[in-house]
N, C-alpha and C positions, 0 to 999 in steps of 0.2 A: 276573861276575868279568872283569877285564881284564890282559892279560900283553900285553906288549910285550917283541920278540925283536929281534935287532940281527944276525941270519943265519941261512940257511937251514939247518943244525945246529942254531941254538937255538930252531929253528918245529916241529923233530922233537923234540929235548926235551924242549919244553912238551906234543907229543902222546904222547908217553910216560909224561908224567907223568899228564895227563890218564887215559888208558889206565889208571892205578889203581881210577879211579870208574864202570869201566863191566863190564856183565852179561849174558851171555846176553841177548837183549831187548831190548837198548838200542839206539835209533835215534839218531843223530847225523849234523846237516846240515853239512856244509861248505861255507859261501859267501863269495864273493867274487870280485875281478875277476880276467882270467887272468894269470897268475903272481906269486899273488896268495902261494901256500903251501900250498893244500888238500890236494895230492899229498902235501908234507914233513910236515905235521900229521897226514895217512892213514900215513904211513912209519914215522913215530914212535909212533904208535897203537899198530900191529905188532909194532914194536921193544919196543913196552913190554909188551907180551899176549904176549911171547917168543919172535916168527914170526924166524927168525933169516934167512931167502931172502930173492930178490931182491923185491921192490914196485916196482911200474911203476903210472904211472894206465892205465887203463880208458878210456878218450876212444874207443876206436877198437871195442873189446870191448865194451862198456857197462856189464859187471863182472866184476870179478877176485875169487874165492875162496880162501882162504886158512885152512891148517889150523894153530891155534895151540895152544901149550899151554893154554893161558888160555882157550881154543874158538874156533869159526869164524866168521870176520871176512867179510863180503862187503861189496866197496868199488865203489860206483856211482860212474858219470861222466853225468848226463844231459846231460850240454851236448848233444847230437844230439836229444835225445828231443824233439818237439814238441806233442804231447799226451798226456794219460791210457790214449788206446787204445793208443798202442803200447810204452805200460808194461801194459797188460794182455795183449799180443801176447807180451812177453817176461816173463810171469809173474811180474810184480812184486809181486803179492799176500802170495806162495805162501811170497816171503821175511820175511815181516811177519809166522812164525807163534812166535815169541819163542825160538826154539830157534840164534839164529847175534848175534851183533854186527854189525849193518846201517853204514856210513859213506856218506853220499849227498853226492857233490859236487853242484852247481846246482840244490838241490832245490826249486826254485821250479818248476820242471819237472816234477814229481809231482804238479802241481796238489793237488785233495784226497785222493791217497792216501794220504800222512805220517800217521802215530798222532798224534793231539791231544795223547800227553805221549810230546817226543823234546828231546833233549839240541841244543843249536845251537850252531853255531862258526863266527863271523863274522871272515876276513882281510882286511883292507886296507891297504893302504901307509899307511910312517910319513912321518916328514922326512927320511930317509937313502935311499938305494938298496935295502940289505938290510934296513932296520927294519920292522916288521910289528907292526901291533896287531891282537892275538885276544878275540874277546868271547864269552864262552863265558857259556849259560844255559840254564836249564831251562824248554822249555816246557809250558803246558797249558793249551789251549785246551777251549775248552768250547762246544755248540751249542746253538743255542737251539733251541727249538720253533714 
């Protein structure tokens, strides 16, 4: 699916409305370049799961926990993280155990910890200053032998 927003209020919108199709469990990547929207589509997320407090990114914390009506949201920022050990350092497993809503900004950074079926949501700049196209899909990858 593809949405294209024309402001940083309608990049939380679209994660709001988003925020209808997700469960306990669900892992959702958000990537893109920086100030790109990941933070406003994590904000809207929240806004939509009915977290009514402030939402900041994580870039400095590495994630922020969040108690919503709708259940708990933890929002990763790995831009810092440089490999799998020290998302093992910071117990990154532990959160993968399907009992929270996972949001992982730069998840190329997780190398192979991401579940083979997680939700993805790809920002990138449009032709305008504020426009933004989101590409939202479902993955499921599979291993071979």
């Amino acid at each position: 699916m593809q949405i294209i927003t024309h402001s940083p209020e309608q990049t939380e919108q679209a994660g709001a409305d988003f925020a209808k199709t997700l469960k306990p469990g669900d892992v959702v990547t958000l990537d893109g370049d920086l100030g790109a929207g990941k933070t406003a589509f994590a904000r809207g997320v929240l806004r939509g799961l009915g977290y009514p407090g402030r939402v900041t990114s994580p870039t400095f914390a590495i994630a922020n926990e969040y108690s919503a009506p709708d259940g708990t949201v933890v929002h990763f920022d790995l831009y810092r993280i440089l490999d799998e050990e020290a998302l093992f350092e910071l117990g990154f497993e532990e959160y993968l155990d399907g009992t929270r809503i996972l949001l992982i900004e730069w998840s190329g950074n997780a190398g192979g910890l991401l579940p083979a079926h997680h939700k993805s949501v790809r920002l990138t700049y449009g032709e305008q200053p504020d426009d933004r196209l989101l590409e939202i899909e479902e993955i499921h990858e599979t291993t071979e032998l």
